[in-house]
C-alpha positions as CSV (number, residue, x, y, z in Angstrom):
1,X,-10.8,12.2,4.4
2,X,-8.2,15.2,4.2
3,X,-8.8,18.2,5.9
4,X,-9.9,20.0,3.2
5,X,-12.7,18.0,2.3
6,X,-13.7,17.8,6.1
7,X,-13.6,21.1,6.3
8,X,-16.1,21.5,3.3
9,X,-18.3,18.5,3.9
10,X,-22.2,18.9,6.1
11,X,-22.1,18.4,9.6
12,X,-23.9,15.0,9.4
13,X,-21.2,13.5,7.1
14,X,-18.7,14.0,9.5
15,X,-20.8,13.1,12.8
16,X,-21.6,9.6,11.0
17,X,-17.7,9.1,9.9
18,X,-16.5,10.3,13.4
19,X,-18.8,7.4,14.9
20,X,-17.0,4.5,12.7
21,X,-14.2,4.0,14.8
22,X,-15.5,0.2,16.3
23,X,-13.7,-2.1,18.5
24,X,-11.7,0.5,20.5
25,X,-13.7,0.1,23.6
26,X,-14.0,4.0,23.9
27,X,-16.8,5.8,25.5
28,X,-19.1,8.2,23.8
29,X,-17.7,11.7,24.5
30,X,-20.7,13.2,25.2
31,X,-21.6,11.1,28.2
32,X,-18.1,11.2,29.8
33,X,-18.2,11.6,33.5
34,X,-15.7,14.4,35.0
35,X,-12.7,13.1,37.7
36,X,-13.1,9.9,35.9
37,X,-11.0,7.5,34.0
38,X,-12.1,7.2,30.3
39,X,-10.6,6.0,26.9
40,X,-11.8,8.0,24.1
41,X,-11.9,7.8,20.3
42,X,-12.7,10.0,17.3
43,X,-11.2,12.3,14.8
44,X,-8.3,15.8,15.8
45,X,-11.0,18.2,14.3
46,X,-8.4,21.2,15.5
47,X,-5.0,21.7,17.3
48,X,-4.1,24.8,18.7
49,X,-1.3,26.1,21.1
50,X,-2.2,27.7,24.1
51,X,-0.3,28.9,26.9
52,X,-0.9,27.6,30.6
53,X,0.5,30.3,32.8
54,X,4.5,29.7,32.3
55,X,3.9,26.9,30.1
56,X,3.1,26.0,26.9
57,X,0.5,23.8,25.7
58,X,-0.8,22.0,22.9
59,X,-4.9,21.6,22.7
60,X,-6.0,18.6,20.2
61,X,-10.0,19.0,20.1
62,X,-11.6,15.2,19.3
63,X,-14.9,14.8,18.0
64,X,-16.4,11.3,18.0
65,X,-20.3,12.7,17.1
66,X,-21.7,12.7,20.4
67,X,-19.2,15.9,21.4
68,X,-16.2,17.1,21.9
69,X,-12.9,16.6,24.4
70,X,-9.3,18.9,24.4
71,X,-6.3,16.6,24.7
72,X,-4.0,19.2,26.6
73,X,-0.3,18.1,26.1
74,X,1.2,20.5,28.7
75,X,4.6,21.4,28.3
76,X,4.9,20.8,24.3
77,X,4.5,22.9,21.5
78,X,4.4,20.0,19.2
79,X,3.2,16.3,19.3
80,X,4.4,14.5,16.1
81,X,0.9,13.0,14.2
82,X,-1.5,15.1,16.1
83,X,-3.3,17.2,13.0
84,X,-6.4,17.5,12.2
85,X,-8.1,14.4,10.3
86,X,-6.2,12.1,12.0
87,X,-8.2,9.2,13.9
88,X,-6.9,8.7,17.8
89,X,-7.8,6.9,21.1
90,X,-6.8,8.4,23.9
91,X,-7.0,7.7,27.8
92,X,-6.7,9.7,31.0
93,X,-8.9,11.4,33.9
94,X,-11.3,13.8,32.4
95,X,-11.1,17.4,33.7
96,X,-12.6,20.7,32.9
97,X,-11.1,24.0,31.2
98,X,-13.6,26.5,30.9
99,X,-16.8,24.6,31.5
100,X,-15.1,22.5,28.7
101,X,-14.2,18.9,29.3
102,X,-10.3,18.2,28.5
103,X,-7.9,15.7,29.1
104,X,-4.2,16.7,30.7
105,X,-1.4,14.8,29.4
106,X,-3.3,11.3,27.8
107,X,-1.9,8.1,26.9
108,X,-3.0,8.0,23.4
109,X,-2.9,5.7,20.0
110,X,-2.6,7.5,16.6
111,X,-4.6,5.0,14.4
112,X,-3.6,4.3,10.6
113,X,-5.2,6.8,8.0
């Protein structure tokens, strides 16, 4: 679905699209555990840059339907393939950014469009 449309369509559309990403082994967002391991999967519903003290930083939000996770690339300004609408799995310790939960630095998977 292009960005435009997603940005257009109801809520509900895109929780039930943002669910149909099967045999990833991910875990739902909204039950994610902080200081733990986890491997994620949904849809970039936003990317924004945001600076970290000195350093730059890129912020992916994800949304899989059951919430929503940043993917902070620390360091970068730009991360080839991460825009919104694109489908991902990602992996790394989940942390917390303003009562927020976030991700520093995954491992991640951009899948096929």
């Amino acid at each position: 679905m292009s960005w435009w449309r997603r940005l257009l369509a109801p809520r509900g559309d895109l929780e039930a699209q943002d669910r149909g990403i099967p045999g990833v082994g991910a875990e739902p967002i909204g039950g994610l555990a902080r200081r733990a391991h986890a491997r994620i999967a949904g849809h970039i519903v936003s990317v924004t840059h945001q600076p970290k003290g000195a350093t730059p930083a890129l912020v992916a939000r994800i949304s899989d339907g059951s919430g929503t996770i940043g993917l902070v690339f620390l360091g970068r300004s730009d991360v080839p393939g991460i825009e919104p609408g694109r489908r991902i799995v990602a992996s790394g310790t989940v942390g917390e950014d303003s009562g927020l939960p976030i991700i520093l630095n995954p491992t991640y998977e951009l899948l096929p469009r």
